[in-house]
PQR file with spaces between the fields and no chain letter, atoms N, CA, C, O and H, PARSE charges and radii, in Angstrom:
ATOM       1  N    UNK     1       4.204   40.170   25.596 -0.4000 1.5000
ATOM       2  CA   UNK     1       4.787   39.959   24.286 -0.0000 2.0000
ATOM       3  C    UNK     1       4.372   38.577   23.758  0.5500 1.7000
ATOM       4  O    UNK     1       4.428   37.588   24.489 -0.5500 1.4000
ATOM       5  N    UNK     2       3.912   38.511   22.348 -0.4000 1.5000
ATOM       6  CA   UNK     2       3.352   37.497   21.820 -0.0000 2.0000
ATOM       7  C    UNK     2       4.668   36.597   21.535  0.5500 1.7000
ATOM       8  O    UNK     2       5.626   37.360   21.659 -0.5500 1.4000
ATOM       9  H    UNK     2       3.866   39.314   21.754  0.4000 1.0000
ATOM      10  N    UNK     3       5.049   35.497   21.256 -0.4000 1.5000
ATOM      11  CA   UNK     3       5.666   34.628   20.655 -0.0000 2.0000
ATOM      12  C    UNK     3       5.379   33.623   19.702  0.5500 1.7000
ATOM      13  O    UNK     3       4.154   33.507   19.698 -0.5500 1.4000
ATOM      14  H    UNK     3       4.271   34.877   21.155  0.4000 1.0000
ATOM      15  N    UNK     4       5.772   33.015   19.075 -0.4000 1.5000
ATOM      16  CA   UNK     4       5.819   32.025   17.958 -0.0000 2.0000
ATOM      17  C    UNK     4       5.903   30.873   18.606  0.5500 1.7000
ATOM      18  O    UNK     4       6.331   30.731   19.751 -0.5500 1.4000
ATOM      19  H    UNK     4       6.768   33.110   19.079  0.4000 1.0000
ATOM      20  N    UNK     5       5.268   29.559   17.479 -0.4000 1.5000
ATOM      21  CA   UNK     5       5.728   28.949   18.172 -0.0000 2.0000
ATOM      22  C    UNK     5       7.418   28.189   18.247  0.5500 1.7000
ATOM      23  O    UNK     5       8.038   28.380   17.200 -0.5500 1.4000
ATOM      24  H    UNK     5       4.920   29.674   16.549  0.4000 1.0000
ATOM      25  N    UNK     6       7.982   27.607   19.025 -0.4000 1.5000
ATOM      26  CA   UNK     6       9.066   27.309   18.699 -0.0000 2.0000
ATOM      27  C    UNK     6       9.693   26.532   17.443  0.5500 1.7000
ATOM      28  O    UNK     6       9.170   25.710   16.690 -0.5500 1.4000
ATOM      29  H    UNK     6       7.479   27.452   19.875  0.4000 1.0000
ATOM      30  N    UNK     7      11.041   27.090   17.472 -0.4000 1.5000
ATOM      31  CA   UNK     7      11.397   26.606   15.913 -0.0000 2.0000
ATOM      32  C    UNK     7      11.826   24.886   15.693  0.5500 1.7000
ATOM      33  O    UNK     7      11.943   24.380   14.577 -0.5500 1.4000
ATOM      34  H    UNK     7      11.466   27.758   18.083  0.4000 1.0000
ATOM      35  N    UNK     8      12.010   24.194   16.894 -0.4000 1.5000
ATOM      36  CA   UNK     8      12.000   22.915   16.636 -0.0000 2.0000
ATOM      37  C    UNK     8      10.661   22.346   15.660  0.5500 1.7000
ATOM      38  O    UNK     8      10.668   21.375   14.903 -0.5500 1.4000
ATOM      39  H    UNK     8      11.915   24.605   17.801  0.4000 1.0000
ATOM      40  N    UNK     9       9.386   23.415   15.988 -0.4000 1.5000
ATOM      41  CA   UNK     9       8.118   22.392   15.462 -0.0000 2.0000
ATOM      42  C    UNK     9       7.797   22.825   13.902  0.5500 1.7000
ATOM      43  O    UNK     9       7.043   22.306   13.079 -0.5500 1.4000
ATOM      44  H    UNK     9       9.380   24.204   16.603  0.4000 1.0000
ATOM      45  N    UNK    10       8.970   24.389   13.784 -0.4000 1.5000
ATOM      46  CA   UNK    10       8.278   24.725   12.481 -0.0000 2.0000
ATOM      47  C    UNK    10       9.324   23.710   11.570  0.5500 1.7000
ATOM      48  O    UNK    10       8.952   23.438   10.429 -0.5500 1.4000
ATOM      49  H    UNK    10       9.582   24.810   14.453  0.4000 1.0000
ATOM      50  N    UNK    11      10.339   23.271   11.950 -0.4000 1.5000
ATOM      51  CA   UNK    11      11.372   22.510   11.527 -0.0000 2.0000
ATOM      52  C    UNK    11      11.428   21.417   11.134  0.5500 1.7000
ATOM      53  O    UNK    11      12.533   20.883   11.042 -0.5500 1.4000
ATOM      54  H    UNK    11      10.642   23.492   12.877  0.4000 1.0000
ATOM      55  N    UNK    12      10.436   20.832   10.828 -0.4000 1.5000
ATOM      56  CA   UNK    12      10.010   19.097   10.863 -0.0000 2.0000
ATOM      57  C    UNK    12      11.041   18.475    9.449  0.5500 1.7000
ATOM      58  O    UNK    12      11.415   19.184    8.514 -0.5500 1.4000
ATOM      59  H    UNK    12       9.538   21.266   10.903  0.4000 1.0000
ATOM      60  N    UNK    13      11.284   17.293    9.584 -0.4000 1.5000
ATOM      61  CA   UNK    13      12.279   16.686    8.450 -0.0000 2.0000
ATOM      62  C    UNK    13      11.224   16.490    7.724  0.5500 1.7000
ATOM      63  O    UNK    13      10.075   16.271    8.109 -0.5500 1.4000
ATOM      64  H    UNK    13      10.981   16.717   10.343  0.4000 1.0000
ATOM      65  N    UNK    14      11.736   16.591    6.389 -0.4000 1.5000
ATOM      66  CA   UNK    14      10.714   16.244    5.416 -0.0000 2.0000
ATOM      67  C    UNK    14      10.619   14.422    5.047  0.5500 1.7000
ATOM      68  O    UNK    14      11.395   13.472    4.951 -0.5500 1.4000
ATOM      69  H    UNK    14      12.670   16.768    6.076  0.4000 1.0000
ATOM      70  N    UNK    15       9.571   14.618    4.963 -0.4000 1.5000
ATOM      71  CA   UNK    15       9.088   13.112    4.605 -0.0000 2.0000
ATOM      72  C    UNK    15       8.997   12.653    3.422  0.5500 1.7000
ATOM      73  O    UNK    15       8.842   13.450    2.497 -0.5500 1.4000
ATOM      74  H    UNK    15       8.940   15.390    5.041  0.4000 1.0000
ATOM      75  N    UNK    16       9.062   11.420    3.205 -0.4000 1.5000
ATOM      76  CA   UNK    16       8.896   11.102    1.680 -0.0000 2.0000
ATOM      77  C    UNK    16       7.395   10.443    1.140  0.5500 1.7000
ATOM      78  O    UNK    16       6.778    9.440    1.498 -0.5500 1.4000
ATOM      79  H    UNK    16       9.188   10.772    3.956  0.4000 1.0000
ATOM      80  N    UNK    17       7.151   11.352    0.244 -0.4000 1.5000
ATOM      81  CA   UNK    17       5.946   11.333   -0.336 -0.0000 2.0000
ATOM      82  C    UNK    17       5.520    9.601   -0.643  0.5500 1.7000
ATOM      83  O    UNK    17       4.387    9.185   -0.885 -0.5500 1.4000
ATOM      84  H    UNK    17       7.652   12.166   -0.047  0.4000 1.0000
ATOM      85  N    UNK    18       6.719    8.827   -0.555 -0.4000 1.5000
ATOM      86  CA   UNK    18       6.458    7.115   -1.133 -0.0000 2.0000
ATOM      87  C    UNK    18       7.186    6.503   -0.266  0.5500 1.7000
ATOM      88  O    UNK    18       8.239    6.987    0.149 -0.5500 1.4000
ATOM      89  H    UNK    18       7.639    9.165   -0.359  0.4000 1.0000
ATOM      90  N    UNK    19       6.617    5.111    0.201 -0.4000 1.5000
ATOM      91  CA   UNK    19       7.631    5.078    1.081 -0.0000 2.0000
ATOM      92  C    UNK    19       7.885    3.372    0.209  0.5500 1.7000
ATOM      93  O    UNK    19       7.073    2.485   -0.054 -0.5500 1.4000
ATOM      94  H    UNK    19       5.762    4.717   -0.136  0.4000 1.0000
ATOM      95  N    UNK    20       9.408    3.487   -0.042 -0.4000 1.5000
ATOM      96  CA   UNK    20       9.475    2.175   -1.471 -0.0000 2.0000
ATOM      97  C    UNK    20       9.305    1.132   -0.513  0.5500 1.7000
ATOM      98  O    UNK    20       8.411    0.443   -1.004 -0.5500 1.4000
ATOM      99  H    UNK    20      10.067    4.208    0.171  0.4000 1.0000
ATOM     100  N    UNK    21       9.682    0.563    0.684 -0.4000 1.5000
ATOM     101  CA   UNK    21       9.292   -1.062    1.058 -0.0000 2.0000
ATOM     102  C    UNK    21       7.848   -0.805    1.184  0.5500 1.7000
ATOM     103  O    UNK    21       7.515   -1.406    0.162 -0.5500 1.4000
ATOM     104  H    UNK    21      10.408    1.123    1.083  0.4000 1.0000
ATOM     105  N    UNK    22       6.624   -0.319    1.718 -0.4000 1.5000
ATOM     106  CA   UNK    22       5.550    0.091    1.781 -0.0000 2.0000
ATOM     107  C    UNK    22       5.154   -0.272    0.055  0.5500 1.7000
ATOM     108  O    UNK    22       4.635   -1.313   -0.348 -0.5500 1.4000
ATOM     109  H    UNK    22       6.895    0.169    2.548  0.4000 1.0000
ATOM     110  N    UNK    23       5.466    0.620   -0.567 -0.4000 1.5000
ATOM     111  CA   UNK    23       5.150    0.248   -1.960 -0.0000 2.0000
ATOM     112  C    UNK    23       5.143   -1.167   -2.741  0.5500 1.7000
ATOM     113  O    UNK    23       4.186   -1.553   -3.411 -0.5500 1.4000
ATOM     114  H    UNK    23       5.887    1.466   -0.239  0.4000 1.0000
ATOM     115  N    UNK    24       6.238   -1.820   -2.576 -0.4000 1.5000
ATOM     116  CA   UNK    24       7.003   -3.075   -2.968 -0.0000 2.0000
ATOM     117  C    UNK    24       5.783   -3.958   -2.210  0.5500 1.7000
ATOM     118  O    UNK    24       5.009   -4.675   -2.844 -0.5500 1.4000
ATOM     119  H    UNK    24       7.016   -1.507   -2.032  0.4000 1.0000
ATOM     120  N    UNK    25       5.748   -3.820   -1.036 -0.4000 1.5000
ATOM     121  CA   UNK    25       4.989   -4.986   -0.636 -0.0000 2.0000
ATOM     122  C    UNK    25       3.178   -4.867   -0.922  0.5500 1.7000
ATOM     123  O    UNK    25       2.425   -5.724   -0.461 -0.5500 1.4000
ATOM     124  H    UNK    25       6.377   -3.237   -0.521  0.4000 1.0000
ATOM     125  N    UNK    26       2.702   -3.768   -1.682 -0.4000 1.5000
ATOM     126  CA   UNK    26       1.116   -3.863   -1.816 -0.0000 2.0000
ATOM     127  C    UNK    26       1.617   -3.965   -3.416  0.5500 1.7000
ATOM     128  O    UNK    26       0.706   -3.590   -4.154 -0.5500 1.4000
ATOM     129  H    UNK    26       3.314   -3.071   -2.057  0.4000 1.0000
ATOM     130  N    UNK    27       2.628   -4.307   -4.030 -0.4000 1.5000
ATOM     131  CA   UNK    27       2.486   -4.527   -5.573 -0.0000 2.0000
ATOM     132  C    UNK    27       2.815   -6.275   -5.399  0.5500 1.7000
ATOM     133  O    UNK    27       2.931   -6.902   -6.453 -0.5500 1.4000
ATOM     134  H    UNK    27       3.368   -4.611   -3.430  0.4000 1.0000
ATOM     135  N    UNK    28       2.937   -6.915   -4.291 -0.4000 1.5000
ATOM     136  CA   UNK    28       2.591   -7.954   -3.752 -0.0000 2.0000
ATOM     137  C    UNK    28       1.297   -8.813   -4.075  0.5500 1.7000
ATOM     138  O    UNK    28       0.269   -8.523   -3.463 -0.5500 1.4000
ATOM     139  H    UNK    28       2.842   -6.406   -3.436  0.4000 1.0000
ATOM     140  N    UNK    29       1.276   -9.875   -5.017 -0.4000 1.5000
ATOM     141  CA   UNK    29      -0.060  -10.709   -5.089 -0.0000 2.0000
ATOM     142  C    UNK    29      -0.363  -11.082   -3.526  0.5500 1.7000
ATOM     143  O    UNK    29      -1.502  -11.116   -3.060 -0.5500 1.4000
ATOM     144  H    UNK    29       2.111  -10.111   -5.515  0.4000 1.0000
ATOM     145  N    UNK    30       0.900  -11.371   -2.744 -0.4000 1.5000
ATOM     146  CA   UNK    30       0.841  -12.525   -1.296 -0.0000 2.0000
ATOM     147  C    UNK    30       0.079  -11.164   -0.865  0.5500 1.7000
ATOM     148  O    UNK    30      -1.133  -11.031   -0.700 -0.5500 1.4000
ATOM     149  H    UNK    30       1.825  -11.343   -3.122  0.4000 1.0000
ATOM     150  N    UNK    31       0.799  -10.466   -0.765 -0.4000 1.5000
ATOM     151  CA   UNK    31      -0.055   -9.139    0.488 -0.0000 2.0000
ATOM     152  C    UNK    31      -1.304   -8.777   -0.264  0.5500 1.7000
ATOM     153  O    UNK    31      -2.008   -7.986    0.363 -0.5500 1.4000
ATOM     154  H    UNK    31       1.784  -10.574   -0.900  0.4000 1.0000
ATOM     155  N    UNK    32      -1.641   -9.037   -1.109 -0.4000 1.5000
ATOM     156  CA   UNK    32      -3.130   -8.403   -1.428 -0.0000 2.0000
ATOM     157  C    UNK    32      -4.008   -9.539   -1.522  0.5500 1.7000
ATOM     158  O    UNK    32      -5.195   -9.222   -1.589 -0.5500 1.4000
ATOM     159  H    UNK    32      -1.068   -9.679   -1.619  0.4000 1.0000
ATOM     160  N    UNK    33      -3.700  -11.094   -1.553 -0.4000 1.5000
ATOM     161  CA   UNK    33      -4.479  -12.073   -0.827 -0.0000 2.0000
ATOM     162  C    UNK    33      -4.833  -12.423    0.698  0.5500 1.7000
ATOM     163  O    UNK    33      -5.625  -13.053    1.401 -0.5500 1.4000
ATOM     164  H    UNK    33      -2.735  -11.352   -1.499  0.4000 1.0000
ATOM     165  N    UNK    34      -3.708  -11.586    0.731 -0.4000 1.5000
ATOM     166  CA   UNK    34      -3.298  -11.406    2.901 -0.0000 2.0000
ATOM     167  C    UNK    34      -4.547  -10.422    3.353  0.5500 1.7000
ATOM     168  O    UNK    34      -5.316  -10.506    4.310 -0.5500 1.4000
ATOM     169  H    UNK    34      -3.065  -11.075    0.161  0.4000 1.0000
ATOM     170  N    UNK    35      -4.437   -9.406    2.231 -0.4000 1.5000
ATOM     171  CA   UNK    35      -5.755   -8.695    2.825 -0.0000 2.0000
ATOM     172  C    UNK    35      -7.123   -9.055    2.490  0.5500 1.7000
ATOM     173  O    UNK    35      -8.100   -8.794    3.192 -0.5500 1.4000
ATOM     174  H    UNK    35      -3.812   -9.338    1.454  0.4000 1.0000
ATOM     175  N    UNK    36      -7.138   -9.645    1.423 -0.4000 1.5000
ATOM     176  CA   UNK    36      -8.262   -9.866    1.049 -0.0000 2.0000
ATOM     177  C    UNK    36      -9.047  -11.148    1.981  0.5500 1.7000
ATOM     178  O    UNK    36     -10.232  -11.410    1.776 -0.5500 1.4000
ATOM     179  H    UNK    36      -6.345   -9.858    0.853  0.4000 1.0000
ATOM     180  N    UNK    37      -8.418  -11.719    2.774 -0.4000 1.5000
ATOM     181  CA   UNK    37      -8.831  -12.978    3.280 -0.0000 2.0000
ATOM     182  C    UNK    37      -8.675  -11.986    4.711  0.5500 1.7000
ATOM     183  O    UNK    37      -9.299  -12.599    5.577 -0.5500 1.4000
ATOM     184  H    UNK    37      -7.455  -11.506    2.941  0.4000 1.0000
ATOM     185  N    UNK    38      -8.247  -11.033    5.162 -0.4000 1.5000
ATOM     186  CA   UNK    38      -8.825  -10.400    6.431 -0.0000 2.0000
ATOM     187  C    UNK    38      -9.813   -9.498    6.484  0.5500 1.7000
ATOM     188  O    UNK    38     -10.505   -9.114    7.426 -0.5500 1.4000
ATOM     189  H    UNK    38      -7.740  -10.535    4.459  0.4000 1.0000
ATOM     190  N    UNK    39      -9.783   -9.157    5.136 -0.4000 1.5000
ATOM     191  CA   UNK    39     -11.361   -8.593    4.830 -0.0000 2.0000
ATOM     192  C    UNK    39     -12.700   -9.211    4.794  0.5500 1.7000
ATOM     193  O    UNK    39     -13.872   -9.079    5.147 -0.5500 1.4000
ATOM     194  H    UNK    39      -9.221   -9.469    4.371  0.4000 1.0000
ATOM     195  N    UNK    40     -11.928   -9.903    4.215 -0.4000 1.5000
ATOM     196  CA   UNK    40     -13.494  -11.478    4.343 -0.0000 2.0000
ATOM     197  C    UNK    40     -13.743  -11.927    5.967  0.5500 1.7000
ATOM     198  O    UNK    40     -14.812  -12.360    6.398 -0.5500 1.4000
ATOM     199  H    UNK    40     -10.976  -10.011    3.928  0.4000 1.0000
ATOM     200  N    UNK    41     -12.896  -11.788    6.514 -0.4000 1.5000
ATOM     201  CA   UNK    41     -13.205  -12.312    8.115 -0.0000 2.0000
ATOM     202  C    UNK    41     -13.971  -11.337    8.842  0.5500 1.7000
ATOM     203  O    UNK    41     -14.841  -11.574    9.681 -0.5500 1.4000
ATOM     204  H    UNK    41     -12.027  -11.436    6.164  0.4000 1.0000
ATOM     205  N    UNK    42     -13.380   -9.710    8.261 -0.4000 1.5000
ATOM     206  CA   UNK    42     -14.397   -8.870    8.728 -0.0000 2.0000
ATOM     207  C    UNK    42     -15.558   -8.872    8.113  0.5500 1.7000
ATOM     208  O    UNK    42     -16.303   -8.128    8.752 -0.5500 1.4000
ATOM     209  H    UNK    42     -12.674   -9.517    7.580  0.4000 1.0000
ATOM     210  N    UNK    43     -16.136   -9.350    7.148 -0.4000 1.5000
ATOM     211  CA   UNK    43     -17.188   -9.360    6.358 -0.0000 2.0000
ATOM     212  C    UNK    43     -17.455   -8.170    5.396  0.5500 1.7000
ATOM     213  O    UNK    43     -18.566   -7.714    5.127 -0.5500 1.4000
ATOM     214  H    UNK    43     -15.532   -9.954    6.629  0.4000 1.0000
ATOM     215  N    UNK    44     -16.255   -7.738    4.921 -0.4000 1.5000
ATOM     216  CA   UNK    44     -16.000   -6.981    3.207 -0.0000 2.0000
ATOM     217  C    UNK    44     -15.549   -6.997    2.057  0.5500 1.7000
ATOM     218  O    UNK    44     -14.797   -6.218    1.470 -0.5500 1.4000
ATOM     219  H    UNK    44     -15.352   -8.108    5.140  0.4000 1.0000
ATOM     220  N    UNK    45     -16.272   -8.358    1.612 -0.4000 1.5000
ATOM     221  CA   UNK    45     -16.686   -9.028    0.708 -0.0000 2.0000
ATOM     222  C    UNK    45     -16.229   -8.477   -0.504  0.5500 1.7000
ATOM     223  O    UNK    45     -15.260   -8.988   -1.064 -0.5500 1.4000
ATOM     224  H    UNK    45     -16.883   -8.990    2.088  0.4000 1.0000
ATOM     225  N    UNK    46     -16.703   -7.669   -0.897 -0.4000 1.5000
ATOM     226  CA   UNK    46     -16.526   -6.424   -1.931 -0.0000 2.0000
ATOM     227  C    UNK    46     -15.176   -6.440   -2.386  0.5500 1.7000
ATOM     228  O    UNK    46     -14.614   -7.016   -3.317 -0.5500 1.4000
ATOM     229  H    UNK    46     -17.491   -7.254   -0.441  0.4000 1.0000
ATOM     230  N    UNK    47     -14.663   -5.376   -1.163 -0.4000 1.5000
ATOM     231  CA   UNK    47     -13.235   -5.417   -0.974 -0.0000 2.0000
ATOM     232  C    UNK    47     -12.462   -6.167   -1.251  0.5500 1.7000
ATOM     233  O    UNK    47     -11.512   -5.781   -1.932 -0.5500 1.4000
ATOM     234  H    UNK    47     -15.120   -4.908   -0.407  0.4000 1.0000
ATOM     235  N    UNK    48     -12.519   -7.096   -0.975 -0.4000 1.5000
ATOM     236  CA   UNK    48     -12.065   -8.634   -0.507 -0.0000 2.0000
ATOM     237  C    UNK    48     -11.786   -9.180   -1.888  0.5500 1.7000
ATOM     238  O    UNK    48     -10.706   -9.586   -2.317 -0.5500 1.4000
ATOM     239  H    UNK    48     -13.290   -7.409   -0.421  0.4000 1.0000
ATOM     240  N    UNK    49     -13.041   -9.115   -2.554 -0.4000 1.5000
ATOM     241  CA   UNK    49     -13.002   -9.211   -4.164 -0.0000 2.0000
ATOM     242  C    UNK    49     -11.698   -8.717   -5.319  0.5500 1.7000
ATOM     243  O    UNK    49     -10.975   -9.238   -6.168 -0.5500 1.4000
ATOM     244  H    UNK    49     -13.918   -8.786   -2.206  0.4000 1.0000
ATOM     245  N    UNK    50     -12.008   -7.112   -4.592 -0.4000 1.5000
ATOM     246  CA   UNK    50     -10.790   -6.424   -5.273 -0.0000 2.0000
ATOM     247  C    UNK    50      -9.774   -6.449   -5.418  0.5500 1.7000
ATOM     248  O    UNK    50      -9.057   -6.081   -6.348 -0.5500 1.4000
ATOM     249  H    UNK    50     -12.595   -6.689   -3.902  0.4000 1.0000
ATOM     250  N    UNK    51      -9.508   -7.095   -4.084 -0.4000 1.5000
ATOM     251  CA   UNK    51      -7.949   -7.179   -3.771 -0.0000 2.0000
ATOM     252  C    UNK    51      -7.233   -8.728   -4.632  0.5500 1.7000
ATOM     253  O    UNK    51      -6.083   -8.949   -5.010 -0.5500 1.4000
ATOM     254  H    UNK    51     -10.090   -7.394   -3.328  0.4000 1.0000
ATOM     255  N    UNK    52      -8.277   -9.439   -4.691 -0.4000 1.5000
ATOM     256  CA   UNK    52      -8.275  -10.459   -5.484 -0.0000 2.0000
ATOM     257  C    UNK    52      -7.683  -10.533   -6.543  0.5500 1.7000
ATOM     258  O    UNK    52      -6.700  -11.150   -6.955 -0.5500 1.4000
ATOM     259  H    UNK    52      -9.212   -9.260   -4.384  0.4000 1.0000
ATOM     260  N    UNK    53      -8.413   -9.811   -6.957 -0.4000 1.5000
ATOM     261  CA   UNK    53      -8.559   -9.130   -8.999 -0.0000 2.0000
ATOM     262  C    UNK    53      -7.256   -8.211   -8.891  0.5500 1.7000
ATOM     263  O    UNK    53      -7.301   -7.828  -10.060 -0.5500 1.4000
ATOM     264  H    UNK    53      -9.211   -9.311   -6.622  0.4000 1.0000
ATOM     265  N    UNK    54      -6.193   -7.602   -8.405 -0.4000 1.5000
ATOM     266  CA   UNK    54      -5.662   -6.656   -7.714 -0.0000 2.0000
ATOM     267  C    UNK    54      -4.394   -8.452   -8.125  0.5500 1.7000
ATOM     268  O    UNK    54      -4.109   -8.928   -9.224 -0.5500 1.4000
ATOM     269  H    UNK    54      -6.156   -7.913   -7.455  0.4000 1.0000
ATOM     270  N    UNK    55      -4.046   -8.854   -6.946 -0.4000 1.5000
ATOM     271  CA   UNK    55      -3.348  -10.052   -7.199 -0.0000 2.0000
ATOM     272  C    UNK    55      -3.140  -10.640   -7.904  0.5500 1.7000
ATOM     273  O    UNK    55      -2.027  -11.166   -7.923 -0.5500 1.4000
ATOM     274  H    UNK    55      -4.278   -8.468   -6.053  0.4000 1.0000
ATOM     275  N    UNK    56      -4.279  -10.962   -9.114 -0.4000 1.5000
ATOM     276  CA   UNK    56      -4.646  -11.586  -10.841 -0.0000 2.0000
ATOM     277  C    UNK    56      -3.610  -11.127  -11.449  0.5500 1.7000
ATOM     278  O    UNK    56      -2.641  -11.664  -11.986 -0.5500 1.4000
ATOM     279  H    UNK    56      -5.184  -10.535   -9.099  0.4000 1.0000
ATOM     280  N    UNK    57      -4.076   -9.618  -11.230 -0.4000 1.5000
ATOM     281  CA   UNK    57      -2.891   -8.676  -12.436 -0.0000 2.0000
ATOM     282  C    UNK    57      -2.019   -8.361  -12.433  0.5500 1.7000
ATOM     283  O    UNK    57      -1.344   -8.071  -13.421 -0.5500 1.4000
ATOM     284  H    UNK    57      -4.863   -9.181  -10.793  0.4000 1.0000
ATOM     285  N    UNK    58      -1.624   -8.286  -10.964 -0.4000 1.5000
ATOM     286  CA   UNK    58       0.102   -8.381  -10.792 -0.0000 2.0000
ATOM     287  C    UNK    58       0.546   -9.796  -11.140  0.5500 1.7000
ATOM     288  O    UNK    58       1.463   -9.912  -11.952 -0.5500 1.4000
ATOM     289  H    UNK    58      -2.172   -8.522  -10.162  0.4000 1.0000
ATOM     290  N    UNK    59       0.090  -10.688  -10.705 -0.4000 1.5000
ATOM     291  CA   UNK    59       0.344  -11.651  -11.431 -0.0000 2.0000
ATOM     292  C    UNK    59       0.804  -12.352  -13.149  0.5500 1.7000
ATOM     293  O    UNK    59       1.718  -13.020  -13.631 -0.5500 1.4000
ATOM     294  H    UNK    59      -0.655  -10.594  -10.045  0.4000 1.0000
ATOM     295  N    UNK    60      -0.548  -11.660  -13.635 -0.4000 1.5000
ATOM     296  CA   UNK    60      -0.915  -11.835  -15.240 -0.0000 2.0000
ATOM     297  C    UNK    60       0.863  -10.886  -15.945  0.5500 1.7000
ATOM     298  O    UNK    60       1.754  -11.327  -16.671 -0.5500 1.4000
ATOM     299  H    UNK    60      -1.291  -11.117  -13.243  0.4000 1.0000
ATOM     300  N    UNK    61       0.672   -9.430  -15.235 -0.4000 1.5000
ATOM     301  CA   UNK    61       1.529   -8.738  -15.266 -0.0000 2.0000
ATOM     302  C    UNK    61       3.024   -9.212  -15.830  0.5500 1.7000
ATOM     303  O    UNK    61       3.666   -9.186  -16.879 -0.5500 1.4000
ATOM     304  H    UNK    61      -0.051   -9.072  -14.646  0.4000 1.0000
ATOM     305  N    UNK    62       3.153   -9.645  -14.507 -0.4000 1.5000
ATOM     306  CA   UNK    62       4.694  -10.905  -14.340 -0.0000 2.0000
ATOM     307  C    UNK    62       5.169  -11.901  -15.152  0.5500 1.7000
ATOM     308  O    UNK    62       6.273  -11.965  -15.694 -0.5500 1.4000
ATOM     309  H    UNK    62       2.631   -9.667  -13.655  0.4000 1.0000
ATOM     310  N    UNK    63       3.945  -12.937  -15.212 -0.4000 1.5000
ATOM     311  CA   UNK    63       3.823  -13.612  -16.342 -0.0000 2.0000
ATOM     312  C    UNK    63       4.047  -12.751  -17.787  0.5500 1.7000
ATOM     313  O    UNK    63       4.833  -13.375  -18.500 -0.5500 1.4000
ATOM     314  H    UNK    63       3.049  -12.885  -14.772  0.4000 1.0000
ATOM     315  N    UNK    64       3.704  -11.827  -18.255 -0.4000 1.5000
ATOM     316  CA   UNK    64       4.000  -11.198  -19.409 -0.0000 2.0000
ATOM     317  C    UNK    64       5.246  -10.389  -19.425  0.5500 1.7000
ATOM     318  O    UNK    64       5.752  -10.156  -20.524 -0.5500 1.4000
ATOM     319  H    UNK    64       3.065  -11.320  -17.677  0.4000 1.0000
ATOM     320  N    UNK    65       5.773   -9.956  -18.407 -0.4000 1.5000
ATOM     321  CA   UNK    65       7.147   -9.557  -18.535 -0.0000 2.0000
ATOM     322  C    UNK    65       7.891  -10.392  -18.661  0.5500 1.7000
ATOM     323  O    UNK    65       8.775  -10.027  -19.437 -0.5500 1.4000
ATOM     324  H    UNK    65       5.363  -10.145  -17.515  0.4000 1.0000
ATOM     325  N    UNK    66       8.080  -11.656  -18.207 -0.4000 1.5000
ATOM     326  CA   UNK    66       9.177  -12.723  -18.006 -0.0000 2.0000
ATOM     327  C    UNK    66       9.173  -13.324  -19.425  0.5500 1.7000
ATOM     328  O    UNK    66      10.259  -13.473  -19.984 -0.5500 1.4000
ATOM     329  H    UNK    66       7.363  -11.952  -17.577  0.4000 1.0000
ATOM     330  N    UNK    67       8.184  -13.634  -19.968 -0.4000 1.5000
ATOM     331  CA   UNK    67       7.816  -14.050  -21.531 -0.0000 2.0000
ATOM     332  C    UNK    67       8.656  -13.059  -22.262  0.5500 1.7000
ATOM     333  O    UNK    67       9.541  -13.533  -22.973 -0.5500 1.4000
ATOM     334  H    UNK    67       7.301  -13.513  -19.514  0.4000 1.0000
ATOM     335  N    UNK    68       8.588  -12.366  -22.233 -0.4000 1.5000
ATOM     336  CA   UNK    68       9.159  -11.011  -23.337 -0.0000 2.0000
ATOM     337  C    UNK    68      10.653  -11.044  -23.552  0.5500 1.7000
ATOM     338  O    UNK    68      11.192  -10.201  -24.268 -0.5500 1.4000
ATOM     339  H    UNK    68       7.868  -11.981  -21.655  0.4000 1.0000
């Protein structure tokens, strides 16, 4: 006789599609200079760049909400 597999595994809790401290901290200028300067150590430059420009605008961002 064939069986299934058990119902503990078809049962899994559902997860959340966002996870908000995860989120909160890459809308982070500090954490996206954090990476960008461990990217540069690995030598991805590029990257490294982005995350930069990435930090600018959350920044620039901030600055224009607080004005308002």
């Amino acid at each position: 006789m064939l069986r299934g597999p058990p119902r503990h595994i078809l049962k899994r809790p559902k997860m959340s599609t966002e996870d908000d401290r995860e989120k909160s901290r890459e809308e982070s200028p500090k954490w996206h200079r954090a990476r960008a300067a461990r990217l540069r150590a690995n030598g991805f430059e590029k990257v490294a760049e982005e995350h930069e420009q990435i930090a600018e605008i959350i920044e620039r961002r901030r600055r224009e909400q607080e004005s308002k």
